[in-house]
DOPA-999179 format. One record per residue (C-alpha): residue number from 0; residue in three letters; x, y, z. Coordinates in pm, 1 decimal. Layout:
<atoms>
atom k->NUM; r->ALA; px->X; py->Y; pz->Z
...
</atoms>
This chain:
<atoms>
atom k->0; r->UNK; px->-1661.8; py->-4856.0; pz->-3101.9
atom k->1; r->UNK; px->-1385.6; py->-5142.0; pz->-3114.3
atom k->2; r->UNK; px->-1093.1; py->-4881.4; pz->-3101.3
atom k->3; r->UNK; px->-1230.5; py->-4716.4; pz->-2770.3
atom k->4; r->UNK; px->-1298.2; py->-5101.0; pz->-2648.8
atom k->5; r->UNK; px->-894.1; py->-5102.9; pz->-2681.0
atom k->6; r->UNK; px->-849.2; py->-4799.2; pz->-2589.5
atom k->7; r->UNK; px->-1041.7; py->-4817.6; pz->-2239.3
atom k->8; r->UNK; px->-838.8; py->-5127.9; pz->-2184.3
atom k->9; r->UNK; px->-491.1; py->-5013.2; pz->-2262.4
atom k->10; r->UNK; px->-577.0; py->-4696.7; pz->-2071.3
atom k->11; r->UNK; px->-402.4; py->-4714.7; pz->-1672.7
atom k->12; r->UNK; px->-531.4; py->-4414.1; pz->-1559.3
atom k->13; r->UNK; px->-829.6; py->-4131.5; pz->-1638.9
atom k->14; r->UNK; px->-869.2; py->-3784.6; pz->-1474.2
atom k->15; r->UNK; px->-1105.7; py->-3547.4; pz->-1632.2
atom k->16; r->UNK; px->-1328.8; py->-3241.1; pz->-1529.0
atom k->17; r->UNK; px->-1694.1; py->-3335.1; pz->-1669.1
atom k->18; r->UNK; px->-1844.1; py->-3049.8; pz->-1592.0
atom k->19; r->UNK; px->-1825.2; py->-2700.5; pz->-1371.1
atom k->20; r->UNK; px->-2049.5; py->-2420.3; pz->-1280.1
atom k->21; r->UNK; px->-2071.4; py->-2107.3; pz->-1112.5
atom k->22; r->UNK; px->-2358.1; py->-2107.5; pz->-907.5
atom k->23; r->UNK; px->-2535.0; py->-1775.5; pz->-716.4
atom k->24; r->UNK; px->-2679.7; py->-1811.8; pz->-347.5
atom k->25; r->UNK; px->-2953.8; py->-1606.2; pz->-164.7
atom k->26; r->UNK; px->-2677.6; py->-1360.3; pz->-108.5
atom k->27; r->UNK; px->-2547.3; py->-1339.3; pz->-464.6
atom k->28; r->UNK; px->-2241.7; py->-1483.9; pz->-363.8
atom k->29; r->UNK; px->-2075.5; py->-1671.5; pz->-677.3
atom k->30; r->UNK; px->-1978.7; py->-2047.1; pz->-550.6
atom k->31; r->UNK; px->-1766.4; py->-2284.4; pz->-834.6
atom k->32; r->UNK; px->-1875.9; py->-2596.8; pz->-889.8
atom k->33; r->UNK; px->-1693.6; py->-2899.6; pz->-1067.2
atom k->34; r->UNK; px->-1717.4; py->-3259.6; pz->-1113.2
atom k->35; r->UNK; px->-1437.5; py->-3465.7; pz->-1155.5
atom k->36; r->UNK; px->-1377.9; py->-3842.4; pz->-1283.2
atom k->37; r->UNK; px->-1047.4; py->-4058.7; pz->-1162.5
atom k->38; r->UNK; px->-990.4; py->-4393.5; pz->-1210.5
atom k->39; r->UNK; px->-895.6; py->-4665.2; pz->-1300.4
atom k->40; r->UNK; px->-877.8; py->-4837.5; pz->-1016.2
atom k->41; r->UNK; px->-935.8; py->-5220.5; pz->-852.8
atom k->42; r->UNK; px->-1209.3; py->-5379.5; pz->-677.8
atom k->43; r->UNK; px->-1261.6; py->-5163.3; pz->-381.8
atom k->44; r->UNK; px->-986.5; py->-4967.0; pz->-384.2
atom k->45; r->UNK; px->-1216.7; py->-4653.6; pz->-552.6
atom k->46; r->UNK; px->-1372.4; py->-4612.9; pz->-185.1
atom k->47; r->UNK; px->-1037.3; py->-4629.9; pz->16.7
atom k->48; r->UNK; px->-932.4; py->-4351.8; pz->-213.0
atom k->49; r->UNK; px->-1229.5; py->-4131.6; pz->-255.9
atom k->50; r->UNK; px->-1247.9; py->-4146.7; pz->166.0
atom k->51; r->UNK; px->-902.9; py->-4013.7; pz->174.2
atom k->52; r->UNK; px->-925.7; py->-3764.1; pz->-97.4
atom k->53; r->UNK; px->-1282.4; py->-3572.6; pz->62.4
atom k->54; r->UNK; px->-1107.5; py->-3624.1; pz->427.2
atom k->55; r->UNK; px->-793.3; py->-3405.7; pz->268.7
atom k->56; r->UNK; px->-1008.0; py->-3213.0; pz->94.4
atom k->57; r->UNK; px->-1192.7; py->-3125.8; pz->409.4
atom k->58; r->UNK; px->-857.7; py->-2997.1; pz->563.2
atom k->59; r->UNK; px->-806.2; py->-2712.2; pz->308.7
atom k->60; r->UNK; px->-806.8; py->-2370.9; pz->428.1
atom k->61; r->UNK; px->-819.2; py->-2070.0; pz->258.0
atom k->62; r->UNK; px->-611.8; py->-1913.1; pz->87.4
atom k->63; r->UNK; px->-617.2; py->-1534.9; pz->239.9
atom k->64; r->UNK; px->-775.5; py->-1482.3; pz->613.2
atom k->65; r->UNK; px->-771.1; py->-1243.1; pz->881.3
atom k->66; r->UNK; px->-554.9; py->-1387.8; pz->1119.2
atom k->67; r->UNK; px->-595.6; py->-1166.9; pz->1396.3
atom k->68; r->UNK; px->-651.2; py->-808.4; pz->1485.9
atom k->69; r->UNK; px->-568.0; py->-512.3; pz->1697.9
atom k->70; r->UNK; px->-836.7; py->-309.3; pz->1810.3
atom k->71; r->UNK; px->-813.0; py->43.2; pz->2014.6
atom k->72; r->UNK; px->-895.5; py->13.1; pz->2379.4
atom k->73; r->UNK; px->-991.8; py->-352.9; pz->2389.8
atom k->74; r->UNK; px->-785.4; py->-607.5; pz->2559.5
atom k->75; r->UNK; px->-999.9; py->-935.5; pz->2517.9
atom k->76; r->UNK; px->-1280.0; py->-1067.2; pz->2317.0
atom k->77; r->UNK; px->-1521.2; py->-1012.4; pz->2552.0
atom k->78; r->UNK; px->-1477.6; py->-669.8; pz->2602.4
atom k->79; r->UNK; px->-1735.6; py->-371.4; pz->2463.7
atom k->80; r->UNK; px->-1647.7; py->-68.7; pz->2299.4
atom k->81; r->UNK; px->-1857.9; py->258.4; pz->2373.6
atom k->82; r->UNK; px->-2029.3; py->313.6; pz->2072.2
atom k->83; r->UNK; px->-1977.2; py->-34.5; pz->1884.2
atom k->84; r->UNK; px->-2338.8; py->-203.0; pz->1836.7
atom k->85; r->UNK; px->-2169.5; py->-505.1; pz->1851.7
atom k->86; r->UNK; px->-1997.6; py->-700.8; pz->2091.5
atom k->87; r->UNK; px->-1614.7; py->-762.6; pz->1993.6
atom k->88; r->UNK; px->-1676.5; py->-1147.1; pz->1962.3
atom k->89; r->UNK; px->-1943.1; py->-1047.0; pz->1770.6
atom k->90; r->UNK; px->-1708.0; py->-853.7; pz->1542.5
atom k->91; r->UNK; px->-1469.3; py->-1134.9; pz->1543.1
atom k->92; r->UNK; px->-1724.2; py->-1323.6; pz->1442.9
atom k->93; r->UNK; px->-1822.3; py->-1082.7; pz->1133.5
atom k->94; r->UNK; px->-1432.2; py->-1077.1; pz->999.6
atom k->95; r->UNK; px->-1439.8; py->-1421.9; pz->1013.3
atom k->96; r->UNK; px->-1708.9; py->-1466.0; pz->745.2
atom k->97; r->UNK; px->-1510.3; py->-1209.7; pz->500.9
atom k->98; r->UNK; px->-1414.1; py->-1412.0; pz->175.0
atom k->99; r->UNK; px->-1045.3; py->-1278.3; pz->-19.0
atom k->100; r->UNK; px->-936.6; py->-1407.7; pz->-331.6
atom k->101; r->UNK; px->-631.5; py->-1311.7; pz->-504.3
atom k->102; r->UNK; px->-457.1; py->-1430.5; pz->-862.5
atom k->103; r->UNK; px->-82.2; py->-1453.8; pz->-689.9
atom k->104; r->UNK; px->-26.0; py->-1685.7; pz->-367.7
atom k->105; r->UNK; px->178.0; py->-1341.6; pz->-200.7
atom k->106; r->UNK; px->338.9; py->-1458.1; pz->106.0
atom k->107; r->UNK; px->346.0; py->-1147.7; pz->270.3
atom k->108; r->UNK; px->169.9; py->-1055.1; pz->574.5
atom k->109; r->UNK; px->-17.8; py->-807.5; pz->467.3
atom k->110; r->UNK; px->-126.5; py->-495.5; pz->768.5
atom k->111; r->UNK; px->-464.8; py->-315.1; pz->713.7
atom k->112; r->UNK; px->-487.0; py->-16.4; pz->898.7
atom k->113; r->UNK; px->-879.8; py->109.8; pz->951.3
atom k->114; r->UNK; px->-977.8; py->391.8; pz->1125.1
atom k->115; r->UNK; px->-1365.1; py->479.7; pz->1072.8
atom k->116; r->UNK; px->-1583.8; py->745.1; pz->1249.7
atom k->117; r->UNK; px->-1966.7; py->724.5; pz->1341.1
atom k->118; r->UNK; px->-2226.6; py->722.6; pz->1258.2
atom k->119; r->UNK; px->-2141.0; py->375.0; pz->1005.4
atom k->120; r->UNK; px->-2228.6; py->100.0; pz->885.6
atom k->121; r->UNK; px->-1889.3; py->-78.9; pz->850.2
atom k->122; r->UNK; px->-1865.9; py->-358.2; pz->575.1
atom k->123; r->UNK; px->-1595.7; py->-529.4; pz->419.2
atom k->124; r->UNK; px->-1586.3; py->-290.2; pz->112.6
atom k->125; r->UNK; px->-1502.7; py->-27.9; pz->363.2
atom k->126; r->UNK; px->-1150.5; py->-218.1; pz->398.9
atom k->127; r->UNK; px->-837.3; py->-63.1; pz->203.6
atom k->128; r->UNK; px->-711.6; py->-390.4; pz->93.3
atom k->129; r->UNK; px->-375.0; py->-426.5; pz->-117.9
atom k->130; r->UNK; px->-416.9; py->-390.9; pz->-479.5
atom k->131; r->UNK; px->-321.8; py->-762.8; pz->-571.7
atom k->132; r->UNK; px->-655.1; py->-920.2; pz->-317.5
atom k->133; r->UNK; px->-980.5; py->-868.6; pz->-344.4
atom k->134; r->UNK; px->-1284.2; py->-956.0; pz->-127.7
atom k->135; r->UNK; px->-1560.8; py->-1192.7; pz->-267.0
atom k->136; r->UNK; px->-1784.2; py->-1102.8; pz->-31.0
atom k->137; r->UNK; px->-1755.1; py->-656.3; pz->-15.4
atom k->138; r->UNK; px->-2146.0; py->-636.5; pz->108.6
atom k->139; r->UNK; px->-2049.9; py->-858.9; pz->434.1
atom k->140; r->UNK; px->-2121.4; py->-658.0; pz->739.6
atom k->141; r->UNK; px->-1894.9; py->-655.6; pz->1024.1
atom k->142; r->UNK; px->-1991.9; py->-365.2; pz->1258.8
atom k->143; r->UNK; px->-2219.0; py->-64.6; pz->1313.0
atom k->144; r->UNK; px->-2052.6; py->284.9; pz->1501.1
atom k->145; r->UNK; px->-2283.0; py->538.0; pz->1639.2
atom k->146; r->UNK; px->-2242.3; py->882.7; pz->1637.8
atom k->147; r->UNK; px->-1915.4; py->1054.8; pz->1787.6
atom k->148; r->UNK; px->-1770.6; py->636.8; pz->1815.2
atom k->149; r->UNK; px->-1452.4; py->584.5; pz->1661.0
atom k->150; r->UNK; px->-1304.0; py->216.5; pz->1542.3
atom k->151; r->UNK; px->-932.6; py->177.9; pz->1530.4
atom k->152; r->UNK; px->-841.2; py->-125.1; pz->1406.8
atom k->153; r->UNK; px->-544.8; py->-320.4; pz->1253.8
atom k->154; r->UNK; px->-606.1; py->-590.3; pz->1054.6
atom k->155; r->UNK; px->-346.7; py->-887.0; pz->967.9
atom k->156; r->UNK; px->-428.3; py->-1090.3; pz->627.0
atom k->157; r->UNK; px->-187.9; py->-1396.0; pz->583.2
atom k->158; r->UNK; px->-178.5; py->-1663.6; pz->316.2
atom k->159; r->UNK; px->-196.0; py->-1915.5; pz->606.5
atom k->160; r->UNK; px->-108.9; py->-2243.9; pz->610.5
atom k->161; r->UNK; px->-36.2; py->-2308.7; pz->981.2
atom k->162; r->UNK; px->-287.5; py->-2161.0; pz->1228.8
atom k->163; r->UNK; px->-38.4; py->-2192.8; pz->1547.6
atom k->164; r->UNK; px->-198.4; py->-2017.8; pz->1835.9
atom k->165; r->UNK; px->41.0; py->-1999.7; pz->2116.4
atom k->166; r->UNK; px->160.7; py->-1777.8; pz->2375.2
atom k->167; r->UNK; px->451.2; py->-1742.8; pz->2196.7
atom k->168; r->UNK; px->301.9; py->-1592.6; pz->1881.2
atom k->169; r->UNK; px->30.1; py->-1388.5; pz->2078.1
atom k->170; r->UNK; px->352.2; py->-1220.4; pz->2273.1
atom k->171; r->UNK; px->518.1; py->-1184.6; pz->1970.5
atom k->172; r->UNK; px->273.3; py->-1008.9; pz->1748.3
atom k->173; r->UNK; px->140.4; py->-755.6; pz->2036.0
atom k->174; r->UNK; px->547.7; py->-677.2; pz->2051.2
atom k->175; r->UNK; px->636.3; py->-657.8; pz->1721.7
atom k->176; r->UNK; px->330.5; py->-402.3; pz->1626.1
atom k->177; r->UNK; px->385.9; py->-175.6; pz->1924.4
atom k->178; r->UNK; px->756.3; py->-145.0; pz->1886.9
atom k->179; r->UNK; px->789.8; py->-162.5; pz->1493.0
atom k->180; r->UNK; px->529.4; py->-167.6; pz->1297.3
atom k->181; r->UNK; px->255.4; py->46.1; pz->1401.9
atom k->182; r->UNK; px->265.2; py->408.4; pz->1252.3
atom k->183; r->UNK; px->280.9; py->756.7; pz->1403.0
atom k->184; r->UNK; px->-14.4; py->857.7; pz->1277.4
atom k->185; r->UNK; px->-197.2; py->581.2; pz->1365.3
atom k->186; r->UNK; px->-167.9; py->511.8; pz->1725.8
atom k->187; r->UNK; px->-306.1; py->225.1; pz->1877.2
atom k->188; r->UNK; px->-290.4; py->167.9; pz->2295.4
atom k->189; r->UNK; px->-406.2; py->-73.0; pz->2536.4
atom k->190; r->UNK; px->-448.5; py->-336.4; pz->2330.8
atom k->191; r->UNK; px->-355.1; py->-666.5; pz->2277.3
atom k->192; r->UNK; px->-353.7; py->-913.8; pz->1984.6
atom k->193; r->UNK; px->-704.3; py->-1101.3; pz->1876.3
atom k->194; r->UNK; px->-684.7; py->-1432.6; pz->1697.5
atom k->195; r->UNK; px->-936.7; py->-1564.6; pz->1499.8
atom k->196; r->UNK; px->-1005.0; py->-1891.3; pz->1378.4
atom k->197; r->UNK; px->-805.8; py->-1943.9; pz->1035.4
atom k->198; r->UNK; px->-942.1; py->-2305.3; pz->992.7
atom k->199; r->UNK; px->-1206.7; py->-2221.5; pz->817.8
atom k->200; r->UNK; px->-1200.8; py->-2430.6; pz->455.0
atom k->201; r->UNK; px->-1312.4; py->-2288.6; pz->108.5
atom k->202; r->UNK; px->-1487.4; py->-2629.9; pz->33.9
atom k->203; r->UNK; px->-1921.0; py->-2584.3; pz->65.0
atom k->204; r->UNK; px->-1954.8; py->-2969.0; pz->5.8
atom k->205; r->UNK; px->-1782.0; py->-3285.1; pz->-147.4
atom k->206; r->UNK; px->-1945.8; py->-3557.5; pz->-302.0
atom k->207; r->UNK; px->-1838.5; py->-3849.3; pz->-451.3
atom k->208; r->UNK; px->-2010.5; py->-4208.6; pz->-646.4
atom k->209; r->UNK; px->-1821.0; py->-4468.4; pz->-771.2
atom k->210; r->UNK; px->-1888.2; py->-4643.9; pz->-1077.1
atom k->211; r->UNK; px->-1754.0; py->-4971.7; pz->-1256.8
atom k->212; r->UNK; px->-1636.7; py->-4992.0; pz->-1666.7
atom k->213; r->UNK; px->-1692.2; py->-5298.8; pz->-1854.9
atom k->214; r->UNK; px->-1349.5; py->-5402.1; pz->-1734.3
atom k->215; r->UNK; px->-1509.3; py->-5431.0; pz->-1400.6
atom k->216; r->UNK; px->-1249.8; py->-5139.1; pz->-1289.9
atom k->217; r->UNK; px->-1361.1; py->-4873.2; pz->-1036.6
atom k->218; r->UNK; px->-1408.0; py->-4495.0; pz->-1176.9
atom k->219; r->UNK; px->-1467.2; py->-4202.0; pz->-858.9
atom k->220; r->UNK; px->-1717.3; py->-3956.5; pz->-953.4
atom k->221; r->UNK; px->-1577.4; py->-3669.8; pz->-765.8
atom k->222; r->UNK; px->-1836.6; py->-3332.8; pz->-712.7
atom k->223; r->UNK; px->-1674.5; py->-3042.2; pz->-536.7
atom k->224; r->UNK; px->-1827.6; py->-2716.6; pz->-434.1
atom k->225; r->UNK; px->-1656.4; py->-2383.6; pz->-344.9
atom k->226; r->UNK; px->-1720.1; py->-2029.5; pz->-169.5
atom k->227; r->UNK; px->-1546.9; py->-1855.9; pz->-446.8
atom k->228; r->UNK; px->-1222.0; py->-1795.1; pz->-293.8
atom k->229; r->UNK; px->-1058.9; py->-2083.4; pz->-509.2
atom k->230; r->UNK; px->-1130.0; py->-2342.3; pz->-791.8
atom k->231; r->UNK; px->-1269.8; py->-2680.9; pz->-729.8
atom k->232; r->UNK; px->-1003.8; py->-2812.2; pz->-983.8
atom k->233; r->UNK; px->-693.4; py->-2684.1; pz->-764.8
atom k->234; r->UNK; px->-834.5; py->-2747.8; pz->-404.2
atom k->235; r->UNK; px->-861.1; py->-3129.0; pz->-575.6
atom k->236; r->UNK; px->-473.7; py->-3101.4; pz->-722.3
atom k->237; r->UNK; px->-330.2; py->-2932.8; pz->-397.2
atom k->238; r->UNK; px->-527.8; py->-3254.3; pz->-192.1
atom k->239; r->UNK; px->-356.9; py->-3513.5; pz->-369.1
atom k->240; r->UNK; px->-33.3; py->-3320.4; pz->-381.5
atom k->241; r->UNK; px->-66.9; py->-3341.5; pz->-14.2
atom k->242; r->UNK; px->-187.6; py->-3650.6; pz->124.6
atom k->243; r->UNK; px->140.0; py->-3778.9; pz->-143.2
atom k->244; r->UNK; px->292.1; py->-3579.9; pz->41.5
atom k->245; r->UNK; px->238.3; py->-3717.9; pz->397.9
atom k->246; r->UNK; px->252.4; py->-4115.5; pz->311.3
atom k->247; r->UNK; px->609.3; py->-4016.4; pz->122.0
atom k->248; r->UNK; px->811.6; py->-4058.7; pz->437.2
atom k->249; r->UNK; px->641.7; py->-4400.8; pz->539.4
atom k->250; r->UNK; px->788.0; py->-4545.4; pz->165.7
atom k->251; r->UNK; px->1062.9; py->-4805.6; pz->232.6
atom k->252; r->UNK; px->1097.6; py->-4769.5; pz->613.4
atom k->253; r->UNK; px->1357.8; py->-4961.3; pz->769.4
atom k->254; r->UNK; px->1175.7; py->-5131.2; pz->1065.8
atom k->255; r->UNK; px->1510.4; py->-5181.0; pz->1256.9
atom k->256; r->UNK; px->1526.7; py->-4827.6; pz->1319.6
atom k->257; r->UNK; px->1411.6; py->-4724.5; pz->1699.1
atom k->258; r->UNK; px->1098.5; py->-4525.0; pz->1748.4
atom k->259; r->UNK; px->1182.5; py->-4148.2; pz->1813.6
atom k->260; r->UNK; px->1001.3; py->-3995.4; pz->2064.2
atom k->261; r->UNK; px->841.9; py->-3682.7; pz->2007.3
atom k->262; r->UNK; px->945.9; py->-3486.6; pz->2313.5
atom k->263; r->UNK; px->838.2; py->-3142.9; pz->2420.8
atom k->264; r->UNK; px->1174.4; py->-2982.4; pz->2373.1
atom k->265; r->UNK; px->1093.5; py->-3062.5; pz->1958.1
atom k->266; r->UNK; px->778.9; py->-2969.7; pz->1973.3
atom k->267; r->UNK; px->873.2; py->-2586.7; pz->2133.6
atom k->268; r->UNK; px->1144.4; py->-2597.1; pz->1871.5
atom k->269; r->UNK; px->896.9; py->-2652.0; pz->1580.4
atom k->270; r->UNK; px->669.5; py->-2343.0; pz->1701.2
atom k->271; r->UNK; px->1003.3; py->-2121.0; pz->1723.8
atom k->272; r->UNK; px->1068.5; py->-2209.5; pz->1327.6
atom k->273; r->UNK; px->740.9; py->-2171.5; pz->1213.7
atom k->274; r->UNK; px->690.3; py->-1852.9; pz->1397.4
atom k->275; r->UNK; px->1040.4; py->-1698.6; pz->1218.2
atom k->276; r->UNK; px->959.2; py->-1832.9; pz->900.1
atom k->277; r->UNK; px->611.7; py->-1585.8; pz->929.0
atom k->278; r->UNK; px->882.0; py->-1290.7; pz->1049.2
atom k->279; r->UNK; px->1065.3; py->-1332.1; pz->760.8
atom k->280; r->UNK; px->762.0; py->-1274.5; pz->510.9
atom k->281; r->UNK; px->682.6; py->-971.4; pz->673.9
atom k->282; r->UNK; px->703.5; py->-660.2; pz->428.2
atom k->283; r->UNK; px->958.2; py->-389.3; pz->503.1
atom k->284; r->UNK; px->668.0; py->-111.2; pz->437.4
atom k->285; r->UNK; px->516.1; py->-194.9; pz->774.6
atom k->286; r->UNK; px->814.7; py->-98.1; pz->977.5
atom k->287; r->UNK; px->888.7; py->275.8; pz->1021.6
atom k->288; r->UNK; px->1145.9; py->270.8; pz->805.8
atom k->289; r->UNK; px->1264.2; py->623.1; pz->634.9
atom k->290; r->UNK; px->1128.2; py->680.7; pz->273.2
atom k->291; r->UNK; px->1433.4; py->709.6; pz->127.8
atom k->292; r->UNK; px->1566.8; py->395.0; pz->322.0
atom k->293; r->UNK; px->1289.5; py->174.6; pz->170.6
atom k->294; r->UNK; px->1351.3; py->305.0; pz->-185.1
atom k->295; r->UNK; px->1715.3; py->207.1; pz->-199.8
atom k->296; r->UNK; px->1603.3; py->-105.6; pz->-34.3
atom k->297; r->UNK; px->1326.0; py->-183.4; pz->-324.8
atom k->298; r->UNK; px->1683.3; py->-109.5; pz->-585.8
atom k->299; r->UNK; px->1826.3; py->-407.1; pz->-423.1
atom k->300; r->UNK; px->1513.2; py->-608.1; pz->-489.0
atom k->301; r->UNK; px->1513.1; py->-622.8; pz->-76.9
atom k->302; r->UNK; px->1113.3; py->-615.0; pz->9.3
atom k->303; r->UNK; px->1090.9; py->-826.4; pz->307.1
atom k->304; r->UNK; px->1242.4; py->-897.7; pz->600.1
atom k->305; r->UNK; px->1372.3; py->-1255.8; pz->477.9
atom k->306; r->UNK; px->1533.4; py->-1083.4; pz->181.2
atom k->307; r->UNK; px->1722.6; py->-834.9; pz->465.0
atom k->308; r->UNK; px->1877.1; py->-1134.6; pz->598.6
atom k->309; r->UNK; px->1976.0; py->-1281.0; pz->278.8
atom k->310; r->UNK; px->2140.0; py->-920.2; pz->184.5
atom k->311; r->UNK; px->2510.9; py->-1033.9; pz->75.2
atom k->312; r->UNK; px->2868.5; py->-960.0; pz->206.1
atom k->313; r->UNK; px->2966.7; py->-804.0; pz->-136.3
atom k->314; r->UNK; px->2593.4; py->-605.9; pz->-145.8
atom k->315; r->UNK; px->2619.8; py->-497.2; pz->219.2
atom k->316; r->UNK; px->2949.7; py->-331.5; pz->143.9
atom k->317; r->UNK; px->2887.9; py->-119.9; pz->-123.9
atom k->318; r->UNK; px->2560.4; py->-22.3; pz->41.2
atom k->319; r->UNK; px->2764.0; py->120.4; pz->321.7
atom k->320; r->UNK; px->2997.9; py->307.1; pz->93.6
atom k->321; r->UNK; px->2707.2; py->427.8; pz->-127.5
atom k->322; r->UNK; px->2422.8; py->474.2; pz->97.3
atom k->323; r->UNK; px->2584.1; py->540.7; pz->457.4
atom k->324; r->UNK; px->2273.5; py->717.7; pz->634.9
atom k->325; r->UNK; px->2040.2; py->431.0; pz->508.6
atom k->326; r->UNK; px->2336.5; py->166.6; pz->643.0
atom k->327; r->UNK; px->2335.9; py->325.3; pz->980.2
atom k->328; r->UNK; px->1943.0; py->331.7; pz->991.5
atom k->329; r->UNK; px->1979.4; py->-63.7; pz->879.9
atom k->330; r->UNK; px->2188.1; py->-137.2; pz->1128.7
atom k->331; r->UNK; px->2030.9; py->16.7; pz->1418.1
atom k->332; r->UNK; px->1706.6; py->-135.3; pz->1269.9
atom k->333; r->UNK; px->1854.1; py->-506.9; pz->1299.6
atom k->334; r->UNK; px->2035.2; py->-464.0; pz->1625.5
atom k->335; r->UNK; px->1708.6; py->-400.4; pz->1781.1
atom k->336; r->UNK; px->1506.1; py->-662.2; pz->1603.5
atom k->337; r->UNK; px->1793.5; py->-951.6; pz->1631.8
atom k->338; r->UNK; px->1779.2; py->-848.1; pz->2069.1
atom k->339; r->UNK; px->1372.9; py->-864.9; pz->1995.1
atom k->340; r->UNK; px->1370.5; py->-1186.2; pz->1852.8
atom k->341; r->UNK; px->1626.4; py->-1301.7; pz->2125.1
atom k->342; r->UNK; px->1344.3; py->-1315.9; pz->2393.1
atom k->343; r->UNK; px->1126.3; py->-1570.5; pz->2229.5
</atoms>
């Protein structure tokens, strides 16, 4: 008993998981559930800190989501399809709710292509998702077709971290799918592109009590509760990462320096890099590429269109001397999509 009365003294810091769970709803829907303890910290400083963790935690989004769609015939949200039960806010509504989970944090935007015939009961099993995600929710129902209806839908699943919803982007994906990506098979006319909301976070419910030791130092009791999509234990390490993060810059400012005005000019500039850095995760396999194109890309490790760009002088040569055909296709490939990306 006397060495831990030492040891709790000498100790500066504690975290520790007491105790998780995986816990089943009225849908049978597996939710995680942790508790956490952190401390050691002064007189009242526990509560400034457990405020600011749950308020980041609250912020987290999920990992995989469908950030928008194209659907057949339907230019708006609040348009009806002949056949559809639904409304299509309705079905918006419906994809929204679908749960993925995946072990890898793939960057890729991923393009599900779903074309289903009446009369169905559509649910999120009936997507044919990538072999690397998963759905936590497969029962959740999204739409019913009636007979001789027909649902054409594209789907785009992104690891999203920034949900920016501007003119810009909504120009740019309706573009970018009718001139490159969409297949010839799968043909897919007046439509346009259908966000939805991406802000939805994998975090049930946060709790938190705070405690004292005998050392009169403040301990957080920290409960966290999740849909399933991710573990309580790294939502908590990816929130303190963060809000580290974003008080980083504000370390050792020199107060002589002039305040910088944020000016709309920036802020246009900002959307413009954040919208390229999504183009460049794109994966080649959406664009109608030739087959024998994309396999001598995959031998150059090229899968995306940011590892295009980064194709070397030294590489670039002797894939014109070895592979001229697939060159020429490359070339007349980026001269469009360099003029296409000129316009935004």
């Amino acid at each position: 008993m006397l060495s831990l009365f030492f040891f709790m003294k000498s100790t500066k810091f504690l975290f520790s998981c007491v105790e998780t769970q995986i816990l089943k709803n009225t849908n049978s829907l597996a939710h995680f559930s942790a508790s956490f303890q952190l401390g050691f910290f002064s007189t009242n400083q526990g509560l400034t800190i457990a405020n600011a963790l749950r308020r980041t935690l609250l912020l987290q989004k999920l990992h995989y989501s469908i950030s928008g769609v194209f659907i057949q015939n339907v230019q708006h949200e609040y348009s009806c399809l002949k056949g559809l039960k639904e409304t299509i806010l309705d079905l918006l509504i419906n994809l929204e709710k679908i749960i993925f989970s995946s072990s890898k944090l793939n960057t890729k935007t991923q393009f599900i292509f779903l074309c289903i015939k009446g009369p169905k009961i559509i649910k999120a099993k009936d997507l044919p998702l990538p072999s690397f995600l998963f759905c936590i929710n497969p029962d959740q129902y999204i739409a019913t077709l009636d007979i001789h209806a027909t649902l054409n839908m594209t789907l785009l699943i992104n690891n999203f971290e920034n949900n920016s919803c501007s003119e810009i982007t909504t120009k740019f994906y309706t573009k970018l799918y009718g001139q490159f990506i969409q297949p010839k098979q799968f043909q897919i006319k007046n439509t346009q592109f259908l966000f939805l909301n991406t802000q939805i976070s994998p975090i049930l419910n946060i709790n938190y009590t705070i405690k004292k030791n005998l050392f009169n130092q403040e301990i957080i009791l920290l409960h966290i509760l999740t849909n399933g999509s991710v573990h309580p234990s790294y939502v908590l390490h990816t929130a303190i990462k963060n809000l580290i993060l974003s008080l980083i810059p504000y370390y050792k400012i020199n107060q002589s320096l002039p305040n910088f005005k944020w000016t709309k000019k920036k802020n246009t500039l900002l959307l413009k890099k954040q919208l390229f850095k999504k183009v460049l995760c794109i994966d080649l396999a959406n664009f109608n590429l030739s087959i024998q194109t994309y396999q001598t890309l995959q031998m150059f490790h090229i899968y995306t269109l940011g590892d295009l760009y980064k194709l070397s002088f030294k590489q670039s040569k002797f894939f014109k001397d070895s592979y001229n055909l697939e060159y020429k296709e490359l070339q007349t490939f980026l001269r469009k999509f360099k003029y296409y990306l000129q316009q935004f």
